[in-house]
N, C-alpha and C positions, 0 to 999 in steps of 0.2 A: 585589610583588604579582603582576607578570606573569610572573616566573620560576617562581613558585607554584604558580599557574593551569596555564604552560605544562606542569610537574611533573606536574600530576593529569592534565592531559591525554592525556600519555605513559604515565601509568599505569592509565589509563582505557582506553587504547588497548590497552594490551598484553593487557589483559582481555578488551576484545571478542575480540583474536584468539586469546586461550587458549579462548575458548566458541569458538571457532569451530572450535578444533583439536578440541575434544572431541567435538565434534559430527558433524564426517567424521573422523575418524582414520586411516583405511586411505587415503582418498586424499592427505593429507595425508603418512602415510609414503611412498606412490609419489612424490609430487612432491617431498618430500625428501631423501629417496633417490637421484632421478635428479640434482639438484640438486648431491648430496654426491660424486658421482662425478665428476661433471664439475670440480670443484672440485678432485677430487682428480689428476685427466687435466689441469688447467691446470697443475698441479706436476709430472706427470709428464713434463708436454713442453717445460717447461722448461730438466730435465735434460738429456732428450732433445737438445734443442738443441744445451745447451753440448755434450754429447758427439760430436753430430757435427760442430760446429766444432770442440773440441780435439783431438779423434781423428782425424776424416779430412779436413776443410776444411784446418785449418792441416798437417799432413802430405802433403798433394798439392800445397801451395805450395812448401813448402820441399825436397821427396824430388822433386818433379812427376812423380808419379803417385797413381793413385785405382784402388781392385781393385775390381772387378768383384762379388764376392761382396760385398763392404762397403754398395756402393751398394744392392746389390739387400737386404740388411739392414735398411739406412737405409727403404727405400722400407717394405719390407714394415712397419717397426714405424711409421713414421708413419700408414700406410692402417690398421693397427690401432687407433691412437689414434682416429684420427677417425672409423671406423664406434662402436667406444668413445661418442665426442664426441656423435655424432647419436644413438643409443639415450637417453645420458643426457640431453640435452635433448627427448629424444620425451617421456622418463616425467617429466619435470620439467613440461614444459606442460601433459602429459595429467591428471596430477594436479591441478596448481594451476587450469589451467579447468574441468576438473570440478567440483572442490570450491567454487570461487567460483560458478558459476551455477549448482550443486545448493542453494549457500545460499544465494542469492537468490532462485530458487522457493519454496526451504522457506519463507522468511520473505515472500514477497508472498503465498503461499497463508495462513498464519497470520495477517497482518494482515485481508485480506481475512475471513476466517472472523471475526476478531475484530470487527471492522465489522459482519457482518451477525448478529452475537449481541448486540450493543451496544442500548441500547432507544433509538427514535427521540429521545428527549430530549437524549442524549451526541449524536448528530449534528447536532440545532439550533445548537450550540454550539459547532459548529468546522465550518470553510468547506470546501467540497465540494472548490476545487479542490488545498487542504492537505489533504486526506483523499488525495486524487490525487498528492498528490508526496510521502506517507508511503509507498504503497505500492509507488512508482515510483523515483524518482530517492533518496529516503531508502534504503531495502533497498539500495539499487544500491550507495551511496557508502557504509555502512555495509560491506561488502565488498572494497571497492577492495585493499587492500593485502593481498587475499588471494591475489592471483594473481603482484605476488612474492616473497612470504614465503617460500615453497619454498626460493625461489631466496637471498634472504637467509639465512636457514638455513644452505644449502648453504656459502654466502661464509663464514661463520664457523667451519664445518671446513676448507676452504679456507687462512683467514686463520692458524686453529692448526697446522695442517700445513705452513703458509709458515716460521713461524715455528722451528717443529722443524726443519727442514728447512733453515733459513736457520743457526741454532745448528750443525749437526752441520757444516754448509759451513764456516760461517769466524765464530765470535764479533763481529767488528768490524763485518762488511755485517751484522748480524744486528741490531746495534744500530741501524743505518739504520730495521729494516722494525719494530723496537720504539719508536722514536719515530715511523715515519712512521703506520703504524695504528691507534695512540690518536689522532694529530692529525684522522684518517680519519672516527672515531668521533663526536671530538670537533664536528667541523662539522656531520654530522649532524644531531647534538644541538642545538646553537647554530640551527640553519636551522630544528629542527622547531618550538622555543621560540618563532621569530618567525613563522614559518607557521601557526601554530594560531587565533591569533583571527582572520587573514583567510579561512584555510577554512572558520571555525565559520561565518562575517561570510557567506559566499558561500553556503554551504547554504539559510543559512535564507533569504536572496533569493532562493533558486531555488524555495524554497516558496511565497512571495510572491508572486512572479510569475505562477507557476502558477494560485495563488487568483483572483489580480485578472485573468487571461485568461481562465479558465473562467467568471468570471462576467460578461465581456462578452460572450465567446458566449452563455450561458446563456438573458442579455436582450436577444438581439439583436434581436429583436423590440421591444421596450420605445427600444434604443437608436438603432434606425431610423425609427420613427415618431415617438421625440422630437425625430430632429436631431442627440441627444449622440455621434454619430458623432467628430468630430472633439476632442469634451471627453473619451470613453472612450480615443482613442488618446495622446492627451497623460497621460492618467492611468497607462495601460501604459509611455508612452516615462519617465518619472519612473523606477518601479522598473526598466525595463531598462537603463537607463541609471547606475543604483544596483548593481544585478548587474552591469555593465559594467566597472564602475568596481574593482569590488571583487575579480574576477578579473585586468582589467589587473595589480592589487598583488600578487595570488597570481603571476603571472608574471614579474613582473618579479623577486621574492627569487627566484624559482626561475632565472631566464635569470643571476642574479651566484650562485646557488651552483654552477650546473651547468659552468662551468668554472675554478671553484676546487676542486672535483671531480678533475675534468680535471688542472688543474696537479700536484698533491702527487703523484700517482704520477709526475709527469716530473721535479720536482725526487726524492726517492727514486731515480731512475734515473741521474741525473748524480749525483750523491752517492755512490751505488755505483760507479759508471766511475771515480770519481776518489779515494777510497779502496781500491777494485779494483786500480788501477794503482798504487798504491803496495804494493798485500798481493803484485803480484804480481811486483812488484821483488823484493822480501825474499824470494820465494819460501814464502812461507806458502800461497798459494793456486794454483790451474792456471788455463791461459785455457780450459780447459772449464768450471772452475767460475764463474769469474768471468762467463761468456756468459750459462751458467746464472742464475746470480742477478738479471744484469741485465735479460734478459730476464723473469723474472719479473717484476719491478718494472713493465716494460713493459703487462702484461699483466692487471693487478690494478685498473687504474681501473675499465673496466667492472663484472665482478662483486660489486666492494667496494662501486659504485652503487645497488646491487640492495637494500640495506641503506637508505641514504638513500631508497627509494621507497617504504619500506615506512613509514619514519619521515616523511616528510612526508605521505604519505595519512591519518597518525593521527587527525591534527584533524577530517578532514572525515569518518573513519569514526564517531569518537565522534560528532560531530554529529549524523550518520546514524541510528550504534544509539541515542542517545536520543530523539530523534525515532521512531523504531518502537519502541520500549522502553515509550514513554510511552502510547502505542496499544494495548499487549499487557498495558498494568499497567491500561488505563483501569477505574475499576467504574463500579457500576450495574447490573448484570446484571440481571434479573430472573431469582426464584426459583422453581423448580418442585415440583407436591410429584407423588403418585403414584397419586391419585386417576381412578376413569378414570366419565365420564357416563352415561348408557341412551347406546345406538348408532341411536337411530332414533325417530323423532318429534320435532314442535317442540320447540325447549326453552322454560324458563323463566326467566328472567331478573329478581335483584332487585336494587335499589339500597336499601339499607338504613345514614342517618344517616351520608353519604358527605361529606366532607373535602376537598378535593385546592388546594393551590397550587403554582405551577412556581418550583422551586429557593426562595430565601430572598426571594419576591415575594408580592404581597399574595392573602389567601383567592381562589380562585377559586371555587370549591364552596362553598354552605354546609349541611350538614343535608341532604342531599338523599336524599331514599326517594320510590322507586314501583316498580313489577312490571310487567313485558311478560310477562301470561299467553303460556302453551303455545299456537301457534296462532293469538295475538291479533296486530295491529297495531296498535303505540302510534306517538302522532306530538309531536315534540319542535317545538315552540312558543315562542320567543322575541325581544326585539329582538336584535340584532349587541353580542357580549361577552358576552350572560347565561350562556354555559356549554355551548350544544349541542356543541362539535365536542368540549370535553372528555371530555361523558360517553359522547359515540360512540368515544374512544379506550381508556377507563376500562370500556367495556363488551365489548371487544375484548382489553382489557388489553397496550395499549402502553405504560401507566403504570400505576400501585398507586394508591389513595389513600393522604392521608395518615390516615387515620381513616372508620371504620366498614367497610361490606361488599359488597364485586361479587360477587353467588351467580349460579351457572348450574345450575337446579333443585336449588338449596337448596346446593350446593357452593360452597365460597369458590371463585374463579379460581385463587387462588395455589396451593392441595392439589391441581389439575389437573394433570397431566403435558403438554407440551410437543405433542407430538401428539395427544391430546384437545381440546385449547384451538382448538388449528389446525384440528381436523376440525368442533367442534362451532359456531365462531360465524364469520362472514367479515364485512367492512369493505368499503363500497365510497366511497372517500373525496370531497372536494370536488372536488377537482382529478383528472382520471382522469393515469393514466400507462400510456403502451402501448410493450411492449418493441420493437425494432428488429428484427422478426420476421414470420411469417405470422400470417395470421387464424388460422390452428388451435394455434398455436406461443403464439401471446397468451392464446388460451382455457384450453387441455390443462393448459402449464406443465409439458409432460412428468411429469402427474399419475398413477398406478397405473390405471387403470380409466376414465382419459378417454378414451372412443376416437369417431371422429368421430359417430355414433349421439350418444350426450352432449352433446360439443359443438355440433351443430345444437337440441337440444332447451334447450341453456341460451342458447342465441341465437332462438329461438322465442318464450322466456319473457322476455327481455330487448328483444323486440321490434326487435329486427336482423339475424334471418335474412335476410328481400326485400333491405337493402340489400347483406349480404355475397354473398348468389346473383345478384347483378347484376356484383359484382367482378370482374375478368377473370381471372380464376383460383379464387375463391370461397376458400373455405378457405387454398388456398395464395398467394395473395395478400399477398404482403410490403406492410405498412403503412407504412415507414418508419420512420428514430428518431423516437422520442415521437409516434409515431401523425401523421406529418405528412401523408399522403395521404387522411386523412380528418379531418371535421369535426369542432366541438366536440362534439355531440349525438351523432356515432357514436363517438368515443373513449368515451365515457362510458357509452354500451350494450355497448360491448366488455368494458367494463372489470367491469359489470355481470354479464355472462355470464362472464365468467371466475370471478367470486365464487360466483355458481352451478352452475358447471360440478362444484362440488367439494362439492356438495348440503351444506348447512351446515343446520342448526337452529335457529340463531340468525342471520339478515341486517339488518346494520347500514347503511343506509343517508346519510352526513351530506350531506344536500344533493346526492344522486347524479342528480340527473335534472334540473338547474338548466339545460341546454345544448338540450333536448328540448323541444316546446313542448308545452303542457299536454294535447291529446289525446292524444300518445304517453305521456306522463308516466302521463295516468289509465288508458290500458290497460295499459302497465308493472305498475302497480301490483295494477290485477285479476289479473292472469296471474300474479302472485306468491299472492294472497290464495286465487285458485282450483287450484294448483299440486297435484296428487296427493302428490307424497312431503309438503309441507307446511312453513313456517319461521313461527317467531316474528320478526317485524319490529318493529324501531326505524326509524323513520324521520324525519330533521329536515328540516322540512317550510315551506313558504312561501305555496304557492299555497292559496286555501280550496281548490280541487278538489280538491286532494290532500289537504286536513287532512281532507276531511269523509270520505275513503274509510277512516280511520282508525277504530276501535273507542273506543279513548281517545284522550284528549288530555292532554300532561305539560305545561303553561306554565308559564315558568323568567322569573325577572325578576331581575337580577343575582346571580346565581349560587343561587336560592334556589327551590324550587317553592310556586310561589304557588297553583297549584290544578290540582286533576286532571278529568277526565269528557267527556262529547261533546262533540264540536264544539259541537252545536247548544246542551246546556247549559252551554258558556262563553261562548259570547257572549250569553246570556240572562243571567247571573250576575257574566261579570269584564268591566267597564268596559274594563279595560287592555288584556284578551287581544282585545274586538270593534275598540278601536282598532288594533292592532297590524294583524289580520287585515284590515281594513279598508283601512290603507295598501300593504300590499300588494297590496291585490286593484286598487287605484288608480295604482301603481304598473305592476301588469304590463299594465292600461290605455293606461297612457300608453306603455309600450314596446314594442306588439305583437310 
């Protein structure tokens, strides 16, 4: 079973690298190329060698004298060889690095692009910091053996022109470098068969590890004020100690093959000497050729290496390309169609007998219709799980339902095109997120037509101008990652004005002013309502001040709308909704 395994591995591998060759070709032939010469200059100087020990070394021993022109011969052709030597290893590296980190951008920028076309659900469902070692360390080691593939390549023109070369010399030493380079081949092979599950075994710990670091940092917050300090580094030391483990093994097969390696061209070399010396009794061979051959032998362990690195890198390449294979096949996609909205005034907005559960888990949704007139402000109404933050994504279209209709003035979402959707509705979520940026940098988003004029007017209407004009820098003012330089209350106006900055039709609000204390919250909410360009609001809502600024009221009771109309006529009419509203208003009592 593991010879098997090891089999598909190898031929798994050879595959990535044939997509890889197709994919650069031209640098690919430069660095094989340069590769191939060199290969071909190890055989030339070979010769070389023996010729100037059988020709002029051993003749100044025995004549003792050396000419003057000979030497300067000698000289000139080895300074050839070796400017020769240097060219072909410039275009052998220039190639093979080229082509390995052209195809490691290619593919971190297609992951990445594939990530963020991915719909937020594919992401809940696999760990940030694996998201992080798909596009990092997977891309990387998916590559690996591209840098010396060339150079293998090259060994194997090399090896057949050894071989020729070794025939035309003398059939008997010939026979030497025909059993010694299958034997060459053959360890390879053997080495890579047992090298494969412990590179697959390593990869995937390095993805592991990655996950569970990023998500200490992540909670560091969480993990400092619980204490779990020293319970989170004991959970790291486990898997690094596991990836520890798992590399020592990958080292240790490679520290017993790398000088069995080593050996077979030194036994090949005494083998030659010692049938050499007998060919050269008989007179069948010269001591120039015999030099020749030997030192070739000499000369062949490194190169022939070049092969074995390409073969042991396979395990952990495959590893790699499936690993981002599996990223670049993932679906889900959401579909666009070609439909494009009016470009100006609020929209309108229906849920019409809408559906929705996440993945094969129980109804979230049931039945659900109501309208957010053009213009109007509706406010989503419920206990914690009845459904708000779903249909703030569902009206946004982060997800599809599974049944009935998300319209935006009477259009499905789905016949929208991709940038109508984006221009006509915006989200401004529970939790704000602010880029690692300036104030204008956070707003803008290097938007077409944001320029700072806009951006103070949607931090005006967001009611965060005063505290960004107080900023030491105002606009340019770097906030830090995730908005660490400011509070909760201003990440969440920021984040607000950034949804604005991009005048939308439709403003989705789920719980965005939770951080803000209720008279900013209810001026917020005016300076949206009084707004000249003008936006349809959804808003899910907590505080009575802010339910009552609302036009309608949607109350949602386990996934279902129990009843629509004023504030003021549901708590005259639903039992449920003046309790709900009631404890909250009890609630933000007790917690000034």
């Amino acid at each position: 079973m593991t010879t098997r395994a090891s089999r598909d591995v190898l031929g798994r591998g050879l595959r990535v690298l044939g997509r890889a060759i197709r994919t650069e070709p031209r640098l690919f032939a430069i660095g094989t190329a340069g590769s191939s010469l060199f290969g071909l200059l190890v055989i030339a100087n070979s010769f070389v060698v023996g010729a100037v020990i059988g020709r002029v070394v051993v003749p100044a021993f025995t004549e003792h004298r050396a000419g003057a022109g000979e030497l300067g011969l000698i000289a000139a052709v080895f300074i050839g060889i070796s400017v020769l030597r240097v060219a072909s290893i410039f275009g052998r590296r220039l190639g093979a690095g080229f082509m390995q980190f052209r195809l490691q951008a290619r593919y971190r920028r297609a992951v990445t692009r594939r990530y963020l076309s991915l719909p937020p659900a594919w992401h809940q469902q696999h760990a940030t910091g694996t998201l992080l070692s798909n596009a990092n360390s997977d891309v990387e080691a998916a590559f690996v053996p591209i840098a010396p593939l060339p150079f293998a390549v090259g060994t194997i023109v090399m090896v057949l022109a050894a071989v020729v070369s070794l025939f035309l010399t003398d059939w008997v030493l010939a026979m030497v470098g025909v059993c010694l380079f299958p034997a060459l081949f053959g360890l390879n092979l053997v080495y890579s068969r047992r090298m494969s599950p412990r590179q697959i075994r390593a990869q995937q710990l390095r993805a592991k590890v990655s996950a569970v670091a990023h998500e200490s940092f992540d909670g560091a917050l969480v993990v400092k004020t619980m204490g779990r300090e020293a319970d989170e580094s004991q959970r790291f030391q486990v898997h690094v100690s596991e990836l520890r483990d798992a590399l020592i093994s990958v080292g240790r097969l490679r520290g017993l093959f790398d000088p069995l390696m080593d050996s077979l061209p030194s036994v090949g070399t005494l083998a030659v000497l010692l049938l050499g010396a007998w060919r050269l009794q008989t007179g069948a061979i010269t001591v120039a050729e015999l030099v020749s051959v030997a030192f070739l032998f000499t000369v062949l362990a490194f190169p022939v290496r070049a092969i074995g690195w390409v073969v042991a890198e396979l395990p952990r390449s495959v590893a790699g390309w499936e690993r981002v294979q599996a990223v670049l096949a993932a679906d889900g996609d959401l579909v666009y169609g070609t439909a494009e909205p009016a470009a100006e005034g609020p929209a309108a907005l229906t849920f019409d007998q809408v559906h929705f559960s996440y993945g094969e888990g129980p109804e979230v949704l049931h039945d659900v219709s109501f309208t957010v007139p053009a213009g109007r402000t509706v406010a989503l109404v419920g206990a914690t799980g009845s459904g708000k933050s779903t249909i703030a994504s569902l009206a946004v279209r982060l997800v599809d339902p599974d049944s009935g209709t998300v319209a935006v003035d009477g259009t499905p979402l789905p016949a929208l095109t991709e940038p109508a959707l984006a221009a006509t509705s915006a989200l401004v979520p529970q939790i704000p997120f602010v880029f690692d940026d300036t104030v204008r940098g956070n707003v803008a988003l290097d938007r077409d037509g944001v320029d700072d004029a806009r951006v103070w007017a949607a931090l005006r209407l967001a009611e965060a101008d005063g505290f960004v004009a107080k900023l030491p820098e105002a606009l340019d003012t770097p906030v830090g990652e995730r908005g660490t330089s400011l509070s909760g209350g201003q990440r969440q106006r920021l984040t607000l004005a950034r949804a604005l900055a991009g005048r939308p039709r439709l403003l989705v609000l789920d719980d965005a002013t939770s951080a803000v204390d209720p008279r900013v919250e209810a001026a917020i909410l005016a300076s949206l309502r009084g707004h000249d360009a003008g936006a349809s609001i959804l808003v899910v809502a907590y505080r009575r001040a802010t339910i009552a600024l609302a036009d309608e009221v949607v109350y949602l009771e386990d996934g279902k709308v129990v009843a629509t109309g004023t504030h003021a006529h549901l708590m005259a009419t639903e039992p449920g909704y003046l309790a709900l509203v009631t404890a909250y208003e009890q609630a933000e009592g007790a917690h000034p």
